[in-house]
C-alpha positions as CSV (number, residue, x, y, z in Angstrom):
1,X,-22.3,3.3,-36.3
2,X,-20.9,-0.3,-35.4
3,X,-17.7,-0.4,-34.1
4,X,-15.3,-3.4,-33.0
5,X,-12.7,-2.9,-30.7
6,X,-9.8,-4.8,-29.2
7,X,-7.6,-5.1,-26.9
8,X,-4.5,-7.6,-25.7
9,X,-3.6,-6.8,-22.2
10,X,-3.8,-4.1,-19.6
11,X,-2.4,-1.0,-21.1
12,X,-4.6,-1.3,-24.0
13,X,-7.8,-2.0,-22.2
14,X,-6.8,1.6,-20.5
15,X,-6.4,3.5,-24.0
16,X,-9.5,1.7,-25.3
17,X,-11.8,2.2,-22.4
18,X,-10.3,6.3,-23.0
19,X,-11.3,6.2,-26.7
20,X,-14.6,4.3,-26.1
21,X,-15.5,7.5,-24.1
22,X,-14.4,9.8,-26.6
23,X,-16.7,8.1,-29.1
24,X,-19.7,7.8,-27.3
25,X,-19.6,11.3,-26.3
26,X,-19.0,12.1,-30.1
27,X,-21.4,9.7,-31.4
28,X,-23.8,8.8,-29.2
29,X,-25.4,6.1,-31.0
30,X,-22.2,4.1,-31.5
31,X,-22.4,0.6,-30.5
32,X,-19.5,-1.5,-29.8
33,X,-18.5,-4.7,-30.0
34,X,-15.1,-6.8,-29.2
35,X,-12.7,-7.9,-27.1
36,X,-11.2,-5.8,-23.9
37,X,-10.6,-6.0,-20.1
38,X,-12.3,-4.3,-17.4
39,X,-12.1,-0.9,-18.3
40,X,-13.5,-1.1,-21.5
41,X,-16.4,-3.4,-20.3
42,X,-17.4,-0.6,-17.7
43,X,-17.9,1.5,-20.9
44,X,-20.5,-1.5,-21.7
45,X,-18.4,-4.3,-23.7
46,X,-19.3,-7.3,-24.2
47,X,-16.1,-9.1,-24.3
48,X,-16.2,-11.8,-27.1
49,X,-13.7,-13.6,-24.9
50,X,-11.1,-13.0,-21.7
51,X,-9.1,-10.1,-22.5
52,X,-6.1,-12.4,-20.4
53,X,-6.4,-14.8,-22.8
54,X,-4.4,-12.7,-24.9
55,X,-1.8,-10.6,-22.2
56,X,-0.3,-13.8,-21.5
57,X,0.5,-14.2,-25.1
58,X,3.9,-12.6,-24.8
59,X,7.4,-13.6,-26.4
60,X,8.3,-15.4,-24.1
61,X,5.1,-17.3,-24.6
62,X,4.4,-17.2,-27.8
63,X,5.3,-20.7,-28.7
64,X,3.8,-23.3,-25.9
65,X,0.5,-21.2,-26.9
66,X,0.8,-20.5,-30.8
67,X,-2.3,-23.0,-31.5
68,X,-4.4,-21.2,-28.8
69,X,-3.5,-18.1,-30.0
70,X,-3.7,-19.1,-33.6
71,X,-7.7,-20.2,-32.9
72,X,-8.5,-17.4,-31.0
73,X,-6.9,-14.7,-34.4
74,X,-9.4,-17.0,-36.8
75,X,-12.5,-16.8,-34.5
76,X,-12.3,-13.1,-33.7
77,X,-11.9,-12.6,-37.6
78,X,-14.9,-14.6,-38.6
79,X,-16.4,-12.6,-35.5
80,X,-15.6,-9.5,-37.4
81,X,-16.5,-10.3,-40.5
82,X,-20.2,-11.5,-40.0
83,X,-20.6,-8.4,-37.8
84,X,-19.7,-6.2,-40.5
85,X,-19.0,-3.1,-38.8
86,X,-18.1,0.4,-40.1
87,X,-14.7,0.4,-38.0
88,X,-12.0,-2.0,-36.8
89,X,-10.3,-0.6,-34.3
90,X,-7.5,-3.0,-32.8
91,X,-4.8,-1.8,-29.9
92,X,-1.6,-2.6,-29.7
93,X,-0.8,-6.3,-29.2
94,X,0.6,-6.6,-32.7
95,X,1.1,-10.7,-32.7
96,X,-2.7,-10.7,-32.2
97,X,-4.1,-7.2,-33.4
98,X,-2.1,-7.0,-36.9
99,X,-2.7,-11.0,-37.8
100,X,-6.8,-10.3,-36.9
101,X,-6.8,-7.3,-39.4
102,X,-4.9,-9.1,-42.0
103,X,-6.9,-11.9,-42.4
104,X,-10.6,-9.4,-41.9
105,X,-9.0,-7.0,-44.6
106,X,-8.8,-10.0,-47.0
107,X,-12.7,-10.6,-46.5
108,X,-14.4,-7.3,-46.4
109,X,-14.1,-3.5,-46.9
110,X,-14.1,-2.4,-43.6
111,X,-12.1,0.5,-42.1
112,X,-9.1,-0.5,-40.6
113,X,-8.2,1.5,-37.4
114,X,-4.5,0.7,-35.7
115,X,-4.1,2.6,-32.3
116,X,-0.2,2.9,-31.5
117,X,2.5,3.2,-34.4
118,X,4.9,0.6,-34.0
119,X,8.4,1.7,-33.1
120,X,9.6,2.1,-36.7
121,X,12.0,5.1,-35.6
122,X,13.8,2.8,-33.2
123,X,13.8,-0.9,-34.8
124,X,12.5,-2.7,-37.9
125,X,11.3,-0.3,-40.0
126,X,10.1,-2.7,-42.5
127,X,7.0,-3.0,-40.0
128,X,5.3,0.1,-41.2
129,X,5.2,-1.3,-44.8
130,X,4.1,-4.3,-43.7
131,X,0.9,-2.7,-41.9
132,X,0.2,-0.4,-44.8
133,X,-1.5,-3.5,-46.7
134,X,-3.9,-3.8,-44.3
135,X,-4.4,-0.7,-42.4
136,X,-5.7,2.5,-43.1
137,X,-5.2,4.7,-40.0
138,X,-2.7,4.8,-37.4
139,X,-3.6,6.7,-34.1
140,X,0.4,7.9,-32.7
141,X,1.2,8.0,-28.8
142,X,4.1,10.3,-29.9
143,X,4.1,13.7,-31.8
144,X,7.6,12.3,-34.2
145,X,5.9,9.3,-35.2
146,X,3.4,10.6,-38.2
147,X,5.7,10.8,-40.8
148,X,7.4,7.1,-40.7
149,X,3.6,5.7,-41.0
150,X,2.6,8.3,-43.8
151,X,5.2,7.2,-45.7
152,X,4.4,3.5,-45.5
153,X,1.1,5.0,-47.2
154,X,-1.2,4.9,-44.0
155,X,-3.4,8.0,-42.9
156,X,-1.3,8.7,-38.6
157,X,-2.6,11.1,-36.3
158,X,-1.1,12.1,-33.0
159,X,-3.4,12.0,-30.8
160,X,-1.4,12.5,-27.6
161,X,-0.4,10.0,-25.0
162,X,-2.4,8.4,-21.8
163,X,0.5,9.5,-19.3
164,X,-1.0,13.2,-19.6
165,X,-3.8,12.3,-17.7
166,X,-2.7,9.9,-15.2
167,X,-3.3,11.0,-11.9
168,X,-0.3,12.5,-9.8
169,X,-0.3,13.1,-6.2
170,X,-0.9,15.9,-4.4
171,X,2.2,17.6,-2.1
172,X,0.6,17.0,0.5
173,X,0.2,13.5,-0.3
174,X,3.8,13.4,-1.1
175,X,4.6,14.7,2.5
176,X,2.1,12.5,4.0
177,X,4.9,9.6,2.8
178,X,7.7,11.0,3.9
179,X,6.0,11.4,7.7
180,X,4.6,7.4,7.2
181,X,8.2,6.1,6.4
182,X,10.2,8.4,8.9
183,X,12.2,10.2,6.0
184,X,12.0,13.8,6.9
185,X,13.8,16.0,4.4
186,X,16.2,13.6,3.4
187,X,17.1,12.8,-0.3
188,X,15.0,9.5,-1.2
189,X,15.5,7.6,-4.4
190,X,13.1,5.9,-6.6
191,X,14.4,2.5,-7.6
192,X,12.7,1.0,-10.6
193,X,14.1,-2.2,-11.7
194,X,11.3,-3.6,-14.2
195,X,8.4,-5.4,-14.1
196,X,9.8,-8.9,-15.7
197,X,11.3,-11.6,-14.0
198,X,14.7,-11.9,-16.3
199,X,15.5,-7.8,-16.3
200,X,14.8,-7.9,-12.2
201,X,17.0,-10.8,-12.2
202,X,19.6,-9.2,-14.5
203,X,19.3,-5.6,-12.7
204,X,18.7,-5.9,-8.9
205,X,22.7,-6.7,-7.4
206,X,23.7,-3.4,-10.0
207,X,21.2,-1.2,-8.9
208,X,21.7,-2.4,-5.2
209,X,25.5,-1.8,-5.8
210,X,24.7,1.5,-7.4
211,X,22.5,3.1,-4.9
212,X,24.7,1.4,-2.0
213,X,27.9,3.7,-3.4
214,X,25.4,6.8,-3.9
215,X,24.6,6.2,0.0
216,X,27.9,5.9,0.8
217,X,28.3,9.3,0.2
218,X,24.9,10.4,0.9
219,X,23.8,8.4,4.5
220,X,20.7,10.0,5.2
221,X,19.4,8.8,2.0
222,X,16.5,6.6,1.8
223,X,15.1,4.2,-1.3
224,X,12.2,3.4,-2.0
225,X,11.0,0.7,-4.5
226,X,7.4,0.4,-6.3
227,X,7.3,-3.3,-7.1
228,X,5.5,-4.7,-10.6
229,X,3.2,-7.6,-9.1
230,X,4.7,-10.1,-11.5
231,X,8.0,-9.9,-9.6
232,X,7.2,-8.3,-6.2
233,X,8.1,-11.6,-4.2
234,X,11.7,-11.7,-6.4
235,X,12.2,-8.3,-6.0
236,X,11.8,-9.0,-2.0
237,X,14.3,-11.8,-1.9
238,X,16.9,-9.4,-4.3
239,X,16.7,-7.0,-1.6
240,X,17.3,-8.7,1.3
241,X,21.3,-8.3,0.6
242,X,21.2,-4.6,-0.1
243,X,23.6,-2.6,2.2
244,X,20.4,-0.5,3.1
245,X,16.5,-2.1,3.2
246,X,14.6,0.3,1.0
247,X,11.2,0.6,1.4
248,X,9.1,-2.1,-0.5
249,X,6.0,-0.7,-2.2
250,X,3.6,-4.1,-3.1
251,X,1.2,-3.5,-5.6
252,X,-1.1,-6.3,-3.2
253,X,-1.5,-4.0,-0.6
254,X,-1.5,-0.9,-2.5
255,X,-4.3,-1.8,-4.8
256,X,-5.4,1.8,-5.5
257,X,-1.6,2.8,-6.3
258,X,-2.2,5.9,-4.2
259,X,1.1,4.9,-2.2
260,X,2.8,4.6,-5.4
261,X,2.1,7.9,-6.7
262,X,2.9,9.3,-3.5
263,X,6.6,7.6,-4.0
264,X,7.2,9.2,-7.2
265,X,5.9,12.6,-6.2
266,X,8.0,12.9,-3.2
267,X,10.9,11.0,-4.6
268,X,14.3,13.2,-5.6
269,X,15.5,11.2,-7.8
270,X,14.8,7.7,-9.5
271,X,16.9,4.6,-11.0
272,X,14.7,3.4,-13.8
273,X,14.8,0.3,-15.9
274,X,14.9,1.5,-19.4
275,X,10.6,2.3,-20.6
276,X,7.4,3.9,-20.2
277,X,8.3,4.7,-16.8
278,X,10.5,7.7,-18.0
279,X,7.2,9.3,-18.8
280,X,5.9,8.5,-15.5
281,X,8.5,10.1,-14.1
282,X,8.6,13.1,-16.2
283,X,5.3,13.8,-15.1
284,X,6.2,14.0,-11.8
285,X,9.2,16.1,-12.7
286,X,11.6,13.4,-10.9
287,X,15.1,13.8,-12.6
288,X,16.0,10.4,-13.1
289,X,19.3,7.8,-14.5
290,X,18.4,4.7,-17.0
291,X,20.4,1.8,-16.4
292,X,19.4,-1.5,-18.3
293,X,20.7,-4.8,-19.9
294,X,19.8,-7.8,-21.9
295,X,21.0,-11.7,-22.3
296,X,24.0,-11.1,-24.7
297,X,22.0,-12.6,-27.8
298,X,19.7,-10.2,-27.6
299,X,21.6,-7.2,-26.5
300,X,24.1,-8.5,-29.9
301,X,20.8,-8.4,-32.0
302,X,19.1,-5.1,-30.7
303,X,22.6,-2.9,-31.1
304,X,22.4,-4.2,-34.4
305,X,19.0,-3.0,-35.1
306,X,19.0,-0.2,-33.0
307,X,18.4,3.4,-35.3
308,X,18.4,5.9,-32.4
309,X,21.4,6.7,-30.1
310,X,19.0,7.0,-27.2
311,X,16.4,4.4,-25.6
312,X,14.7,6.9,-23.3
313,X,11.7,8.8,-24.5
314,X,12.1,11.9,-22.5
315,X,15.4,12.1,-24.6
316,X,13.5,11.6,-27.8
317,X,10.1,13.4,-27.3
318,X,12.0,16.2,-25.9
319,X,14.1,16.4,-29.1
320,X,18.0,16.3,-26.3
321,X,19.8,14.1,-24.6
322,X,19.7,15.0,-20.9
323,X,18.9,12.0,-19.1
324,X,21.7,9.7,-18.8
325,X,21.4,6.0,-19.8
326,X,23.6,2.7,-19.6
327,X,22.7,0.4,-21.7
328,X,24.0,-3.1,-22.1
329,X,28.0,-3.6,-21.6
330,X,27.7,0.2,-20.2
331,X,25.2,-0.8,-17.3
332,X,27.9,-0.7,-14.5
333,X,27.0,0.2,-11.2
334,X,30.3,2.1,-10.6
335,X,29.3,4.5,-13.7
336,X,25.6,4.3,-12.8
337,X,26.2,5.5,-9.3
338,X,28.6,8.7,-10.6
339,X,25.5,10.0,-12.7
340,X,23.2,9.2,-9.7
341,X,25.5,11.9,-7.8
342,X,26.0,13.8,-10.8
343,X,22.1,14.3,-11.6
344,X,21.0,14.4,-8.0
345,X,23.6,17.8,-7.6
346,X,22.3,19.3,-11.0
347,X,18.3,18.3,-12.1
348,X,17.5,21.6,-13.7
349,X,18.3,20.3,-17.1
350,X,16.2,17.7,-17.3
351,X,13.3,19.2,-15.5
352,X,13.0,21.7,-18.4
353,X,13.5,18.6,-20.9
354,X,10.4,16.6,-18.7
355,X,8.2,19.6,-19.0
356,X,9.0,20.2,-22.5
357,X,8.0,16.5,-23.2
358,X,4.5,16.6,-21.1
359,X,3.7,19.8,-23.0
360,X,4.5,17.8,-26.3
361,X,2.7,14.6,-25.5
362,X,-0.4,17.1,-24.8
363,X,-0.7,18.3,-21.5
364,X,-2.8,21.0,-20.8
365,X,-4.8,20.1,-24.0
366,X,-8.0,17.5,-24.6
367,X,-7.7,14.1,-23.3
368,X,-6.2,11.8,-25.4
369,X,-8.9,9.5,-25.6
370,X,-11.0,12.3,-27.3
371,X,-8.7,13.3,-29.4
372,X,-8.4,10.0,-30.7
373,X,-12.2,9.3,-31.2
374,X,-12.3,13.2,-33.6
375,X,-9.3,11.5,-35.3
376,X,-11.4,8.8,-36.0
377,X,-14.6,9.9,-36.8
378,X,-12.9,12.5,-39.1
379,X,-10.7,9.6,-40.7
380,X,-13.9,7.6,-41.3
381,X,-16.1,10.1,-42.6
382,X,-13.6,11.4,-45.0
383,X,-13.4,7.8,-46.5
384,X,-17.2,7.9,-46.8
385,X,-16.9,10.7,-48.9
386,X,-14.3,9.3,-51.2
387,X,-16.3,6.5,-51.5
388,X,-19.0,8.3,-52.8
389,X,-17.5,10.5,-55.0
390,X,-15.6,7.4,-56.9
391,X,-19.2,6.0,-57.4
392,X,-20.3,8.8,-58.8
């Protein structure tokens, strides 16, 4: 069995390298072929091009680099095309995935694989429609999601999410930071700000503000801040006026994350940017507060758009509303810092709610990776079969 397989930037290279595993260990005679990072090519991809090519290929970027990416969409489809393979398999990246698979389902036959439903639930549900003419299976990171892309007309399995399997460290890895940065038993707090220039920019005096007024009343507490590489040397200058230092975590120096994961395991708390990271956090069972905003175009467009009445996904996996957000006009430190306090006095509630949503996203159950190759070996063969029974 052929399959081609691709992915736009680093968090797909990590759920393709997953489900590579699961289908060789399936299939052993699969062969791939593709586009993907690292990961994926230690699972023995040839990658038809840089994976970077494609992550820097943002919104941001889209436009200075529309003809580069516009090339790179028509070679990878001819690419696919004269391979003919039995699967098509792309991975999120939806300005480059979606347009490949358009243009190859216009030319051939082949099985269309899409891993990650787009965010229907929450914005532009039109999307799902949209994918259906092209697409025939959608592989979900989330268990709500299989309904909005079976009724777009697409086959959607749930295959559970990568953050189940992320390592977390140890207690005594945990304690092993407190002794390194001299904190002792005393509360420390996860500041997570972003990993984007503009919403560091937009975030950093608030949360400084915020976490100065929940030290005001807490003095022994310490912060702590795991810094996204894009932004670590911005996040370093935004601190420098904080009413208290916190302790800078840079990705440069921790290149294994280990000193990361020890932050969020010993962490008592956690000031997030609105994300993934909520998961990250529920893992770690880290009660936490959302705080994030927007330029006003966009946060005018987005509350138009918006069709949940929460942005967190610990909130919406876990089916409540526990974890506090402010979003947009609402992201005011003053406020902020009251649910820090607030939360930091009663976690109970949302611990419950975070291991209600790791049991949910599969924990404790196969690897995601796996469960996403059976999904798609069981997708594919039952289209075989329909095949064959129309011929006859």
């Amino acid at each position: 069995m052929k399959v081609f397989i691709i992915a736009g930037e680093v968090s797909g290279d990590k759920l393709g390298s997953a489900l590579m595993t699961g289908l060789s260990q399936l299939y052993p005679e699969v062969a791939f072929s593709g586009i993907g990072g690292t990961l994926m090519q230690e699972q023995g991809l040839q990658s038809q091009f840089p994976m970077e090519e494609l992550s820097v290929m943002g919104l941001a970027e889209i436009l200075p680099k529309y003809r580069a990416l516009k090339a790179r969409i028509r070679e990878t489809a001819d690419a696919i095309v004269a391979t003919q393979p039995d699967i098509l398999i792309t991975i999120d990246s939806p300005d480059f995935c979606l347009r490949v698979a358009k243009q190859v389902k216009a030319r051939s036959t082949i099985h269309m694989v899409h891993y990650v439903a787009p965010t229907v639930w929450a914005w532009r549900p039109k999307r799902a429609q949209k994918m259906a003419a092209f697409i025939d299976h959608v592989l979900a990171l989330f268990p709500f999601e299989p309904p909005y892309m079976q009724a777009a007309g697409m086959a959607c399995d749930f295959v559970g999410h990568p953050v189940v399997t992320d390592p977390i460290a140890s207690v005594a890895e945990a304690q092993a930071f407190r002794a390194k940065h001299s904190i002792g038993d005393a509360p420390l707090i996860l500041a997570l700000p972003g990993s984007r220039k503009g919403e560091v920019t937009r975030l950093m005096a608030r949360f400084g503000d915020a976490l100065g007024q929940f030290q005001a009343r807490h003095p022994n507490a310490r912060i702590v801040l795991p810094c996204a590489a894009p932004v670590a040397d911005r996040v370093r200058d935004l601190t420098a006026n904080w009413p208290h230092t916190p302790i800078l975590i840079d990705p440069r120096a921790d290149t294994d994350g280990q000193e990361k994961r020890a932050a969020f395991r010993a962490a008592d708390l956690a000031l997030a940017a609105s994300g993934t990271v909520s998961l990250e956090l529920a893992a770690n069972e880290t009660p936490m507060v959302i705080a994030y905003d927007m330029a006003w175009l966009s946060r005018l467009i987005i509350a138009r758009m918006l069709r949940v009445d929460t942005v967190t996904l610990v909130n919406l996996v876990s089916d409540t509303r526990v974890v506090p957000e402010f979003i947009g006009k609402n992201c005011q430190a003053d406020a902020i810092a009251e649910s820090l306090n607030h939360t930091f006095a009663n976690p109970d509630a949302q611990r419950k709610a975070m291991q209600l949503t790791m049991q949910r996203l599969g924990q404790g159950g196969e690897p995601p990776g796996l469960r996403a190759a059976q999904a798609v070996l069981t997708r594919y063969q039952a289209t075989i079969k329909d095949d064959q029974a129309k011929r006859k």
